[in-house]
PDB file of N, H, CA, C and O in Angstrom:
ATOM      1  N   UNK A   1     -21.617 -20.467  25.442  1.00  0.00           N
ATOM      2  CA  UNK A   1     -20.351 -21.158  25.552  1.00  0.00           C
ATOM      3  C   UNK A   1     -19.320 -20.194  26.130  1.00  0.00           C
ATOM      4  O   UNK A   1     -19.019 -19.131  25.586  1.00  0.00           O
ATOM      5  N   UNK A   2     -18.817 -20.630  27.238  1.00  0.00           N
ATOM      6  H   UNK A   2     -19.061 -21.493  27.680  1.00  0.00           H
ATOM      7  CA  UNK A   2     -17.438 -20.078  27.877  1.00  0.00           C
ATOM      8  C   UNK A   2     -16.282 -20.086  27.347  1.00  0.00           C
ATOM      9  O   UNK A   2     -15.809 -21.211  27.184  1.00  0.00           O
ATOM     10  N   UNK A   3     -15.438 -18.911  26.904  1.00  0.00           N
ATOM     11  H   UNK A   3     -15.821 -17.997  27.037  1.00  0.00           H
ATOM     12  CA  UNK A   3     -14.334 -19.012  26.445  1.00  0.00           C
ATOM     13  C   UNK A   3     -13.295 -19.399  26.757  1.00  0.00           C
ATOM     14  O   UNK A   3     -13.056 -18.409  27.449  1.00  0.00           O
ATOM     15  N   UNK A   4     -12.292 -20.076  26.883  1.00  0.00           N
ATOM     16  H   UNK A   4     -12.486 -20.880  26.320  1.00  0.00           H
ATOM     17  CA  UNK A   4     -11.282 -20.849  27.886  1.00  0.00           C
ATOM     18  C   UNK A   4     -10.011 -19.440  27.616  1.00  0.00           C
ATOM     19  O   UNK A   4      -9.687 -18.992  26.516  1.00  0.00           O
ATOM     20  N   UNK A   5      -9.502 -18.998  28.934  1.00  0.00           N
ATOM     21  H   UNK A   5      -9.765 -19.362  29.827  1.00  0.00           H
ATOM     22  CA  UNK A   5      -8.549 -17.924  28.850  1.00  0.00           C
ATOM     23  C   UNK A   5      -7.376 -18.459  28.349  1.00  0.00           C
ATOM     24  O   UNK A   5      -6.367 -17.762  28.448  1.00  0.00           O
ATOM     25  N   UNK A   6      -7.284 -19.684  27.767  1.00  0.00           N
ATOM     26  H   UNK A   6      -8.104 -20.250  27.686  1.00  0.00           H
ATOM     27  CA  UNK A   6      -5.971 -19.806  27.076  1.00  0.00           C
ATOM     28  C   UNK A   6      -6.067 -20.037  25.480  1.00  0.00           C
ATOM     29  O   UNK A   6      -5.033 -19.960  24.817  1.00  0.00           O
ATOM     30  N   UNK A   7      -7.088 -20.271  24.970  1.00  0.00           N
ATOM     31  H   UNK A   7      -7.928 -20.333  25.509  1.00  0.00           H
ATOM     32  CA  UNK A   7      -7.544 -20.699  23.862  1.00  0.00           C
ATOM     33  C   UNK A   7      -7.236 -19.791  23.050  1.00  0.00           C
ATOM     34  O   UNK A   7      -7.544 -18.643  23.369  1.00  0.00           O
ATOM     35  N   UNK A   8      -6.511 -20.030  21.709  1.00  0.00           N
ATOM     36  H   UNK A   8      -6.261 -20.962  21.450  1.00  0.00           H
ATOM     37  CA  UNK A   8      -6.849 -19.124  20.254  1.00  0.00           C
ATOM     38  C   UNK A   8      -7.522 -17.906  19.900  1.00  0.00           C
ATOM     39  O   UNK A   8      -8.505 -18.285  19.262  1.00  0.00           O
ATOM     40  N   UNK A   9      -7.538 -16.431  19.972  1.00  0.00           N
ATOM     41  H   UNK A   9      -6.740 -16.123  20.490  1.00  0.00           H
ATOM     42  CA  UNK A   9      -8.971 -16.212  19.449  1.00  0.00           C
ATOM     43  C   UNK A   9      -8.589 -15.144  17.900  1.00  0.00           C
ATOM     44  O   UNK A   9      -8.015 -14.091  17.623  1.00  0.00           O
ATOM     45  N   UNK A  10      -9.348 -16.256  17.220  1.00  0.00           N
ATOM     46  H   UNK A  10      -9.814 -17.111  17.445  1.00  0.00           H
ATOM     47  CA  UNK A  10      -9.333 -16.063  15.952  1.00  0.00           C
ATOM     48  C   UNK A  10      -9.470 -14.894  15.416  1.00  0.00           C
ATOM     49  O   UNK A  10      -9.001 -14.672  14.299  1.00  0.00           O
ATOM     50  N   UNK A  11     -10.249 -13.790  16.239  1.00  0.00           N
ATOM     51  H   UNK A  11     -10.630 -13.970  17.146  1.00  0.00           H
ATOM     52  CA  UNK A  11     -10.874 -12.188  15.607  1.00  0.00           C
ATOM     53  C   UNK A  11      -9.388 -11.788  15.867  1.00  0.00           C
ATOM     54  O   UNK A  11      -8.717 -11.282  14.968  1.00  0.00           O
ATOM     55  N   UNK A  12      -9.040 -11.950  16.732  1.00  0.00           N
ATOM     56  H   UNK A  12      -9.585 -12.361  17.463  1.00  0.00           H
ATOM     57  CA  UNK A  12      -7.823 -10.982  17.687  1.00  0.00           C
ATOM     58  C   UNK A  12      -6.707 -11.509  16.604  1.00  0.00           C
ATOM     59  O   UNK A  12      -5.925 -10.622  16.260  1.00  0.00           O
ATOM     60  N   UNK A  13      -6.509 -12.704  16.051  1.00  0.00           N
ATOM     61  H   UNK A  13      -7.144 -13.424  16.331  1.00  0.00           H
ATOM     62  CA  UNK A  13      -5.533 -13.090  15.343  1.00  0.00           C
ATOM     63  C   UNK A  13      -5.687 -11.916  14.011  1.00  0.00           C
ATOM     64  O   UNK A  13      -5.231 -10.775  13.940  1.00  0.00           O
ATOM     65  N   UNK A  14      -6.520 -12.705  13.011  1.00  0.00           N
ATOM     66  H   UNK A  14      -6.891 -13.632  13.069  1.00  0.00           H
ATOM     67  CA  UNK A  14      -7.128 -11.627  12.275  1.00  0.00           C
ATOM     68  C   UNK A  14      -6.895  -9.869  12.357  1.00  0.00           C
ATOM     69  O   UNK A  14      -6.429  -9.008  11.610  1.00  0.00           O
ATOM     70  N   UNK A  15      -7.314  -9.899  13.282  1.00  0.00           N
ATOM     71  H   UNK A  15      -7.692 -10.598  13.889  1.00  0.00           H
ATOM     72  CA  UNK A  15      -6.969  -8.136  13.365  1.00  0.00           C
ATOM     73  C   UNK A  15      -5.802  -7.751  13.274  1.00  0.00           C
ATOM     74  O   UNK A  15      -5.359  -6.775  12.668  1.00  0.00           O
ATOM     75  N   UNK A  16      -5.053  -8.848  14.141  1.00  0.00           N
ATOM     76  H   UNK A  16      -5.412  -9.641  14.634  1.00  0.00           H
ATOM     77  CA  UNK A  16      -3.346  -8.496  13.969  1.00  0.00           C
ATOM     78  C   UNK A  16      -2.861  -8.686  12.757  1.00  0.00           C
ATOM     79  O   UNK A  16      -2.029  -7.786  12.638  1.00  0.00           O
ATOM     80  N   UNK A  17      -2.870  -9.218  11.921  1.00  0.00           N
ATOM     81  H   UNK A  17      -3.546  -9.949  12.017  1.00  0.00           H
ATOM     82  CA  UNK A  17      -2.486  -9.871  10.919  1.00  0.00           C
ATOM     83  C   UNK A  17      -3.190  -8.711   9.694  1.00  0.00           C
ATOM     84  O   UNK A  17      -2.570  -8.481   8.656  1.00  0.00           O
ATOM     85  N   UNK A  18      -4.704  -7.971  10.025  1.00  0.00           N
ATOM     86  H   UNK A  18      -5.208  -8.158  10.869  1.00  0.00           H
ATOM     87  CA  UNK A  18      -4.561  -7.131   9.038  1.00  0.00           C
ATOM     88  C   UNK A  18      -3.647  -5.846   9.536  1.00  0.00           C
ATOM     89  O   UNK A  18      -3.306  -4.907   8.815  1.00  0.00           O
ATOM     90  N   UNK A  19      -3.336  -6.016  10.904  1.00  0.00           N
ATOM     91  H   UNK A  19      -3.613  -6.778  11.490  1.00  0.00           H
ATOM     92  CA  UNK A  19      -2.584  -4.428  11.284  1.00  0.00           C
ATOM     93  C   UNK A  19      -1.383  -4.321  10.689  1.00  0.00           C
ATOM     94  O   UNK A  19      -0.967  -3.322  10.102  1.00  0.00           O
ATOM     95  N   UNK A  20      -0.606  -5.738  10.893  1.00  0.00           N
ATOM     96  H   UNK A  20      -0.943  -6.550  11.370  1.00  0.00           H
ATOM     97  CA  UNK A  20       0.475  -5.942  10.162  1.00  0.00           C
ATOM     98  C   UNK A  20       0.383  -5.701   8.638  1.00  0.00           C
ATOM     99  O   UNK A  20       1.113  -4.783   8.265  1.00  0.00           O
ATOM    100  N   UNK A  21      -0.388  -6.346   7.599  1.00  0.00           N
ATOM    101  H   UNK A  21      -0.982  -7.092   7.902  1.00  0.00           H
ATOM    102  CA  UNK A  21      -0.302  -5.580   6.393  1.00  0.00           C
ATOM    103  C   UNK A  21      -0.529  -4.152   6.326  1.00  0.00           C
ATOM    104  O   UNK A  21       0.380  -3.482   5.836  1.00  0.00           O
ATOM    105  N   UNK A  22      -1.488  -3.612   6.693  1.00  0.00           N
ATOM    106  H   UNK A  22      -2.227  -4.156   7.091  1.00  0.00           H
ATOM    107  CA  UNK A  22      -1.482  -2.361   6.876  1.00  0.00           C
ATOM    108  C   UNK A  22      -0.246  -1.395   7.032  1.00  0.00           C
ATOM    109  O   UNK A  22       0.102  -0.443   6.333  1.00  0.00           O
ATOM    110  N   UNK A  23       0.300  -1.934   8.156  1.00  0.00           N
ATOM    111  H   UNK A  23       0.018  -2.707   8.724  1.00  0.00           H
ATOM    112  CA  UNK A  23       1.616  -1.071   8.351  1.00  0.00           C
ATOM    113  C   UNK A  23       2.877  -1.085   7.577  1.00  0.00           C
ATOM    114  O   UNK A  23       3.748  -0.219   7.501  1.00  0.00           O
ATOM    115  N   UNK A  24       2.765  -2.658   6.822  1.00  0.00           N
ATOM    116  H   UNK A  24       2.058  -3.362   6.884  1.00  0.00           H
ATOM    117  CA  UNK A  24       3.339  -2.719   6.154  1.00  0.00           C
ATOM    118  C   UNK A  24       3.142  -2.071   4.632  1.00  0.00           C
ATOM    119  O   UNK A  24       4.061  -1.897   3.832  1.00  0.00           O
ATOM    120  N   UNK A  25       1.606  -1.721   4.390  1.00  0.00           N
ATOM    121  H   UNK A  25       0.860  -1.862   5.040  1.00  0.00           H
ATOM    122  CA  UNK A  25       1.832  -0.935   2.951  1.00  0.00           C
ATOM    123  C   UNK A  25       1.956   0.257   3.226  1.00  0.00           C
ATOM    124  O   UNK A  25       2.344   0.918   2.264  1.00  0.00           O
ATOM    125  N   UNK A  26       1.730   1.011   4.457  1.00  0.00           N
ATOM    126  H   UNK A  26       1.414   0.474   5.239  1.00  0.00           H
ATOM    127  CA  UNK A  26       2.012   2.423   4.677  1.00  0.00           C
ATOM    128  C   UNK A  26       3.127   2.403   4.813  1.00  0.00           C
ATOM    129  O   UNK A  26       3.357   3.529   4.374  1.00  0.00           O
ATOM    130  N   UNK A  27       4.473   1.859   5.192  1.00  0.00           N
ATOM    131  H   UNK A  27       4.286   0.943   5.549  1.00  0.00           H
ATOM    132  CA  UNK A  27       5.937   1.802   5.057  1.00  0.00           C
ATOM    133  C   UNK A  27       6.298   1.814   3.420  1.00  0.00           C
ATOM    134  O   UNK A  27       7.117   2.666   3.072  1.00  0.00           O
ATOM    135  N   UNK A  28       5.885   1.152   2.650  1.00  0.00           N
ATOM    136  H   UNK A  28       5.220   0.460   2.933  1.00  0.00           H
ATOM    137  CA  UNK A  28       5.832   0.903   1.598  1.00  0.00           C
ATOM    138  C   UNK A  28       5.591   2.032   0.756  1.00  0.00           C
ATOM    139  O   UNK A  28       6.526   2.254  -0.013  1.00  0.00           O
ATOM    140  N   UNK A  29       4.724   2.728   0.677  1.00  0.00           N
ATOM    141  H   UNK A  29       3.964   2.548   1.301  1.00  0.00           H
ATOM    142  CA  UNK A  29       3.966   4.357   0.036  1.00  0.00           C
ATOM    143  C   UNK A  29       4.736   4.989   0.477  1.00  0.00           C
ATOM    144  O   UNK A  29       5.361   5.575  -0.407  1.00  0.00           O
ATOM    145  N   UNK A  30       5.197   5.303   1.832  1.00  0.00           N
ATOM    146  H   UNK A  30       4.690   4.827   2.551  1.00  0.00           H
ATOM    147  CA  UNK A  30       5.866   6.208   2.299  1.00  0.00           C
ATOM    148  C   UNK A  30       7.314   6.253   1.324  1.00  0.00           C
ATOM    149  O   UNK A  30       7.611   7.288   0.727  1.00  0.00           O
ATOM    150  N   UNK A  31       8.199   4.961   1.237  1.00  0.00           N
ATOM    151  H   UNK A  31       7.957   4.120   1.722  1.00  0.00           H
ATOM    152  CA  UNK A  31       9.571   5.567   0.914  1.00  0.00           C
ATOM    153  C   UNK A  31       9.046   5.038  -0.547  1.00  0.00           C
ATOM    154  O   UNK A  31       9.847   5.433  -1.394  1.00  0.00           O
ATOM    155  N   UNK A  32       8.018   4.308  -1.120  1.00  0.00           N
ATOM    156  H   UNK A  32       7.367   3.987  -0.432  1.00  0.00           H
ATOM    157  CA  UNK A  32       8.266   4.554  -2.242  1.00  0.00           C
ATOM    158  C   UNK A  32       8.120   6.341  -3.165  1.00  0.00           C
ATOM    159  O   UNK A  32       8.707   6.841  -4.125  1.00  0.00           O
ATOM    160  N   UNK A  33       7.002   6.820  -2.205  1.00  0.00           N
ATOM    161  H   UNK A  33       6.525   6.414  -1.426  1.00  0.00           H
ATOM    162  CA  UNK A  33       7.264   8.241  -2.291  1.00  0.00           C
ATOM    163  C   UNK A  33       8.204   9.593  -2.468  1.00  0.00           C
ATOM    164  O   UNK A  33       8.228  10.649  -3.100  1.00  0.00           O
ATOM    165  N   UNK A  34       9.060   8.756  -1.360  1.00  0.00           N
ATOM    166  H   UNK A  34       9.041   7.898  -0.846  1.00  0.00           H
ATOM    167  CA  UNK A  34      10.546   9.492  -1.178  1.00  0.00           C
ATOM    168  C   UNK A  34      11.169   8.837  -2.135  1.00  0.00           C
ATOM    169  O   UNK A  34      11.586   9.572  -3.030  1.00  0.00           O
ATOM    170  N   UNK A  35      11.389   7.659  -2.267  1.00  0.00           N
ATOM    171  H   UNK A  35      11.050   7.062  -1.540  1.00  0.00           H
ATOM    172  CA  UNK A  35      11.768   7.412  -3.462  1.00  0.00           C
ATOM    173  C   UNK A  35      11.851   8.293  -4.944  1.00  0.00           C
ATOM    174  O   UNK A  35      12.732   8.992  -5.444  1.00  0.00           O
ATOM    175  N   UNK A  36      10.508   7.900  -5.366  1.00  0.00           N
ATOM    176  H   UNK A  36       9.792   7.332  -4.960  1.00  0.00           H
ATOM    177  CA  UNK A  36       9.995   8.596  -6.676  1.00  0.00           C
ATOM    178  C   UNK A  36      10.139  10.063  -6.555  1.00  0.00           C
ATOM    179  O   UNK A  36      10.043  10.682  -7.615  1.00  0.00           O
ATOM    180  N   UNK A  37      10.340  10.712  -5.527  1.00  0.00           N
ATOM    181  H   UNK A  37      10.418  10.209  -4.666  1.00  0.00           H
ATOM    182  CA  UNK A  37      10.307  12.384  -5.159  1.00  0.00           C
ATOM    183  C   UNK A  37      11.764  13.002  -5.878  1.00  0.00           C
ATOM    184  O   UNK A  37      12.045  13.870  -6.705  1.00  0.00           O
ATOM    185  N   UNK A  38      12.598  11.866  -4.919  1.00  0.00           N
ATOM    186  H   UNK A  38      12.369  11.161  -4.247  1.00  0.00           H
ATOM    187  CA  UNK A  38      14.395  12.192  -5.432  1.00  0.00           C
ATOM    188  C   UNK A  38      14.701  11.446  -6.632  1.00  0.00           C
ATOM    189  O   UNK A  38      15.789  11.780  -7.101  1.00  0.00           O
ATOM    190  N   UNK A  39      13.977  10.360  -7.415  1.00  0.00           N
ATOM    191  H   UNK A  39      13.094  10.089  -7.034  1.00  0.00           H
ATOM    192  CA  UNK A  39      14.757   9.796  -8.684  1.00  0.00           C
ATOM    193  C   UNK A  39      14.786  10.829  -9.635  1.00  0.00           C
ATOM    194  O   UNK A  39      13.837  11.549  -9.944  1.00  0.00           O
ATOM    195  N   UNK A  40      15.875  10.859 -10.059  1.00  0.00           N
ATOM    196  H   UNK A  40      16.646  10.274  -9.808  1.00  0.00           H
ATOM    197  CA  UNK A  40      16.462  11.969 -11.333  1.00  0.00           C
ATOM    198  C   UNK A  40      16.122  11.194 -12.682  1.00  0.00           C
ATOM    199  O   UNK A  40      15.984  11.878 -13.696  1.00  0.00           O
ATOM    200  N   UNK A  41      15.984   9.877 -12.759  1.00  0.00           N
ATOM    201  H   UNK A  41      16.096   9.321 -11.935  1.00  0.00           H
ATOM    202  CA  UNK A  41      16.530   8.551 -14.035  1.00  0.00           C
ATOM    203  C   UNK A  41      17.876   8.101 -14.384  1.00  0.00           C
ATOM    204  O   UNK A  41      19.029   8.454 -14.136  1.00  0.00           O
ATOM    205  N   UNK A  42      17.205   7.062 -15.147  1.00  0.00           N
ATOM    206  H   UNK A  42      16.268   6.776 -15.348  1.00  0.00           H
ATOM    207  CA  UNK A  42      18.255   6.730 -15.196  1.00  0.00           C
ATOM    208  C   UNK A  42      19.370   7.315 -16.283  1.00  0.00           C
ATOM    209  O   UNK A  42      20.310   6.751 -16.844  1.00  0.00           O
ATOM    210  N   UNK A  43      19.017   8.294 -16.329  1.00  0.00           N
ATOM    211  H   UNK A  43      18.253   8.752 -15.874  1.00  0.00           H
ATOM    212  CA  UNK A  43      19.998   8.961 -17.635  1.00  0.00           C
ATOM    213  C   UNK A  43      21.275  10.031 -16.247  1.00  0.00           C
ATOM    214  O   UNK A  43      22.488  10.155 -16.417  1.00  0.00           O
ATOM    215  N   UNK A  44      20.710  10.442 -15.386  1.00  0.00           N
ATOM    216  H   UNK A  44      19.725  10.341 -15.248  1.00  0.00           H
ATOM    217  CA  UNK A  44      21.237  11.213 -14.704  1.00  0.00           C
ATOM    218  C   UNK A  44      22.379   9.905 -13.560  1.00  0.00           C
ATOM    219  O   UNK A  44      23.513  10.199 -13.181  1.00  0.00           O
ATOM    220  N   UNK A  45      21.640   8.476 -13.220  1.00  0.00           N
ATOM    221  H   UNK A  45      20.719   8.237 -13.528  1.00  0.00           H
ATOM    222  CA  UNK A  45      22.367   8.102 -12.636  1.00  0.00           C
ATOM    223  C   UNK A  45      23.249   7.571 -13.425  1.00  0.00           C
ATOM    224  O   UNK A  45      24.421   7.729 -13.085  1.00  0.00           O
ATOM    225  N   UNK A  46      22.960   6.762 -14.743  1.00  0.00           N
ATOM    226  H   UNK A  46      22.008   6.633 -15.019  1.00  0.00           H
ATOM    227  CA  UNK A  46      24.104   6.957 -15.594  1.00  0.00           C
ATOM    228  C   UNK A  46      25.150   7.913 -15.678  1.00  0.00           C
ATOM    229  O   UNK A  46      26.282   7.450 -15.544  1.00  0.00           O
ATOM    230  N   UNK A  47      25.034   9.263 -15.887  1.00  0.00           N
ATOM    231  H   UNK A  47      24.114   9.639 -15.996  1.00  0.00           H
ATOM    232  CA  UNK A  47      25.998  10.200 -15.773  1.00  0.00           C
ATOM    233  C   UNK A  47      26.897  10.351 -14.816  1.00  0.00           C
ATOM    234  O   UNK A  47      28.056  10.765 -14.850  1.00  0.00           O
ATOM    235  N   UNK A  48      26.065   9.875 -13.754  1.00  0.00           N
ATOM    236  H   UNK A  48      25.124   9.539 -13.726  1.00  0.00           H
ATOM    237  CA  UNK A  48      26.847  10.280 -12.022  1.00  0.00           C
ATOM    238  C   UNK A  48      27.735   8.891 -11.727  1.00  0.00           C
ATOM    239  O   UNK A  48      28.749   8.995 -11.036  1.00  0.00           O
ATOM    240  N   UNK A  49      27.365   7.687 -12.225  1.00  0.00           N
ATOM    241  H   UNK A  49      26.541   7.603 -12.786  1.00  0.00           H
ATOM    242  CA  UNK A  49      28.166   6.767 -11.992  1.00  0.00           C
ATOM    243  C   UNK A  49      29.392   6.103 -12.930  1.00  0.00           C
ATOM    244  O   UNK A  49      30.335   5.347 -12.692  1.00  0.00           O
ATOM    245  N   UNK A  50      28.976   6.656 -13.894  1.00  0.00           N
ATOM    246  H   UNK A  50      28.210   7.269 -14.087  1.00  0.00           H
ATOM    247  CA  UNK A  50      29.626   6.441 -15.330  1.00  0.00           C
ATOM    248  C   UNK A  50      29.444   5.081 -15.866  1.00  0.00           C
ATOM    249  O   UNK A  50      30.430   4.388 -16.115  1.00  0.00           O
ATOM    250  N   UNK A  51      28.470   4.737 -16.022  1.00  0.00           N
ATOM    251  H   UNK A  51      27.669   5.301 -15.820  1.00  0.00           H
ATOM    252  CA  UNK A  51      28.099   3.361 -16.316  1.00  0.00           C
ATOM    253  C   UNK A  51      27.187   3.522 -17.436  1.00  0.00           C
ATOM    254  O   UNK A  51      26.364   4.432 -17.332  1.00  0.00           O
ATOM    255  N   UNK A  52      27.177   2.753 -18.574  1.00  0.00           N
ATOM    256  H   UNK A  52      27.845   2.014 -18.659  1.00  0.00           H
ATOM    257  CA  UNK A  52      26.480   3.040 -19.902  1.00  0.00           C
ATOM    258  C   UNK A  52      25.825   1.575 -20.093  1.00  0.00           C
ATOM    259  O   UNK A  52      26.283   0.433 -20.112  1.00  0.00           O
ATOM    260  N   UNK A  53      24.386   2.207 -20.240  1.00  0.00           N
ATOM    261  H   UNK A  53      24.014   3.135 -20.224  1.00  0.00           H
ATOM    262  CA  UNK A  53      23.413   0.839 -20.492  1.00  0.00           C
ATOM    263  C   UNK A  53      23.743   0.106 -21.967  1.00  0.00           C
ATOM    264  O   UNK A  53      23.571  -1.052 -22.350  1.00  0.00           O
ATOM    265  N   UNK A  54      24.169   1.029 -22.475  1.00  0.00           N
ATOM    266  H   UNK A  54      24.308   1.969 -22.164  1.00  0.00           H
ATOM    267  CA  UNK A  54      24.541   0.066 -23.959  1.00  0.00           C
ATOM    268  C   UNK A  54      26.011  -0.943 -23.838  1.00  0.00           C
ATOM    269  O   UNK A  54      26.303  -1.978 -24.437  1.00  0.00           O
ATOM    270  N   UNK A  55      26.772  -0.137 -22.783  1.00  0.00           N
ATOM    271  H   UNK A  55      26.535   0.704 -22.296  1.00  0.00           H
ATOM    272  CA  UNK A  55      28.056  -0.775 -23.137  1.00  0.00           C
ATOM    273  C   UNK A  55      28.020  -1.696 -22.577  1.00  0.00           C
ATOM    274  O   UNK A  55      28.554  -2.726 -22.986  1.00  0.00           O
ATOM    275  N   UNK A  56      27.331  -1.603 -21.384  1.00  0.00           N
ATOM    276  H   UNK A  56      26.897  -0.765 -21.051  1.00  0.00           H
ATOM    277  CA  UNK A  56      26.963  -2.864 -20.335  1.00  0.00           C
ATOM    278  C   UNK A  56      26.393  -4.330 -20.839  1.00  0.00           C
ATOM    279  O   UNK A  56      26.659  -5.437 -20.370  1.00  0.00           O
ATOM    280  N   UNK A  57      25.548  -4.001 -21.913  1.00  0.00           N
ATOM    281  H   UNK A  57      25.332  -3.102 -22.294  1.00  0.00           H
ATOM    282  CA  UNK A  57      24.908  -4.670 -22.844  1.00  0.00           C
ATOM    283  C   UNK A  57      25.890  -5.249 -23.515  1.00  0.00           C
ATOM    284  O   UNK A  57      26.376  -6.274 -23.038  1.00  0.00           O
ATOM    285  N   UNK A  58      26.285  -4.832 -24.498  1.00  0.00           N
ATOM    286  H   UNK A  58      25.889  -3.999 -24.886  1.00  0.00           H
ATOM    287  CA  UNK A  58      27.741  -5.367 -25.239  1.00  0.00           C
ATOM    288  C   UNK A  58      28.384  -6.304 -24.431  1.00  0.00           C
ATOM    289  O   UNK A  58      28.323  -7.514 -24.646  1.00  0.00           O
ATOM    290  N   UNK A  59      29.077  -5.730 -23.390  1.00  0.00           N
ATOM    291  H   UNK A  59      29.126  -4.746 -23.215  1.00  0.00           H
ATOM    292  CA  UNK A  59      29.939  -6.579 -22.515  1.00  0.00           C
ATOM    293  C   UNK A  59      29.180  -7.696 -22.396  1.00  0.00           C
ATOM    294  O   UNK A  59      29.635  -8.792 -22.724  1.00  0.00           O
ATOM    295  N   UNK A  60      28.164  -7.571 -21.999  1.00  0.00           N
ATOM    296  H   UNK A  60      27.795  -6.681 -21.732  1.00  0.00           H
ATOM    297  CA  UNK A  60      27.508  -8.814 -21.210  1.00  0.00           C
ATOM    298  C   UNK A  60      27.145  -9.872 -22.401  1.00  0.00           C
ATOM    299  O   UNK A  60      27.078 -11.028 -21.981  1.00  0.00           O
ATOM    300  N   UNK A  61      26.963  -9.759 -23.425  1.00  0.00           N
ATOM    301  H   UNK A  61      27.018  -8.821 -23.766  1.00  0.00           H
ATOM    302  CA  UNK A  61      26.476 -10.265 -24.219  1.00  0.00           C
ATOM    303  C   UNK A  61      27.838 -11.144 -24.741  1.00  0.00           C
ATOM    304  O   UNK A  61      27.762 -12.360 -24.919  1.00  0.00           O
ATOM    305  N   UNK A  62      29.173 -10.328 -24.978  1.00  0.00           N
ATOM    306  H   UNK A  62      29.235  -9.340 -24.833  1.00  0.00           H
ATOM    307  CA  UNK A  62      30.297 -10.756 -24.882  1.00  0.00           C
ATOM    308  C   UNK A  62      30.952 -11.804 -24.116  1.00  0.00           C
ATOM    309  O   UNK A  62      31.943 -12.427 -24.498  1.00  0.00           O
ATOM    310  N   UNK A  63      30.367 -11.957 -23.057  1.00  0.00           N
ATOM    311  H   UNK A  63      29.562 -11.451 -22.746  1.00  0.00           H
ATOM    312  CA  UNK A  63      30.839 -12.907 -21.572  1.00  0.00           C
ATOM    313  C   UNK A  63      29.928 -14.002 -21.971  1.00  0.00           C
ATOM    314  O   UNK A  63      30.178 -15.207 -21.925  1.00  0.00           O
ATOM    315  N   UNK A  64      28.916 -13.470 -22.342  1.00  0.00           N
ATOM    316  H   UNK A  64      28.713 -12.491 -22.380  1.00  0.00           H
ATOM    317  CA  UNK A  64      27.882 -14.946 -22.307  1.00  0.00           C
ATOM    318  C   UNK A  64      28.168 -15.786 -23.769  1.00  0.00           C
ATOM    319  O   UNK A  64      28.482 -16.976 -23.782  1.00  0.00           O
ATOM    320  N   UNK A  65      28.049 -15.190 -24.647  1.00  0.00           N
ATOM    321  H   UNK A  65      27.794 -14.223 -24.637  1.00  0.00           H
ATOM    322  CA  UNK A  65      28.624 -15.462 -26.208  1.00  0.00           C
ATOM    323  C   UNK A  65      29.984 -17.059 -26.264  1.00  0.00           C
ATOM    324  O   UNK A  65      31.203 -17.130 -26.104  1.00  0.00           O
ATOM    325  N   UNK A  66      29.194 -17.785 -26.488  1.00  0.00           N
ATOM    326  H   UNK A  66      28.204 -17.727 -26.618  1.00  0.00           H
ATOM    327  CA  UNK A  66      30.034 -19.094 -26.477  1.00  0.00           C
ATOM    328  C   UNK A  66      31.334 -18.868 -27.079  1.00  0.00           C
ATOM    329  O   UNK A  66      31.396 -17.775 -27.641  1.00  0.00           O
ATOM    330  N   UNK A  67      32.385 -19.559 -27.135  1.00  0.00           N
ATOM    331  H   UNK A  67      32.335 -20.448 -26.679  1.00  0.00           H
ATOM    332  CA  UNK A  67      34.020 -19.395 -27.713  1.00  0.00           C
ATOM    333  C   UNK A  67      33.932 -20.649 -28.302  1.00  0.00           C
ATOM    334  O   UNK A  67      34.892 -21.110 -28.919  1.00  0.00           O
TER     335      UNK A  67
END
């Protein structure tokens, strides 16, 4: 069977489609890497932003808390 030069071809689709995930989880590893390399926690970004997980809590719980 002759292949028609305009037709679909399914391998070639396929391949693209795994190149694309591919590249997409190596983007992914990469800065989650850099990521995880520079996180300090969250105790340090707490400090640096001045934002407190407990008080945040309170508040919020406060706002939502029926009257």
């Amino acid at each position: 069977m002759i292949s028609q030069p305009d037709a679909p071809d399914p391998i070639g689709a396929f391949l693209l489609l795994g190149a694309t995930f591919c590249l997409l989880a190596a983007m992914y590893v990469v800065c989650y890497t850099f990521f995880m390399a520079n996180w300090e926690g969250w105790e340090a970004w707490n400090r640096r932003t001045g934002l407190d997980a407990e008080m945040a809590e309170e508040e919020r719980d406060k706002r939502l808390r029926p009257k």
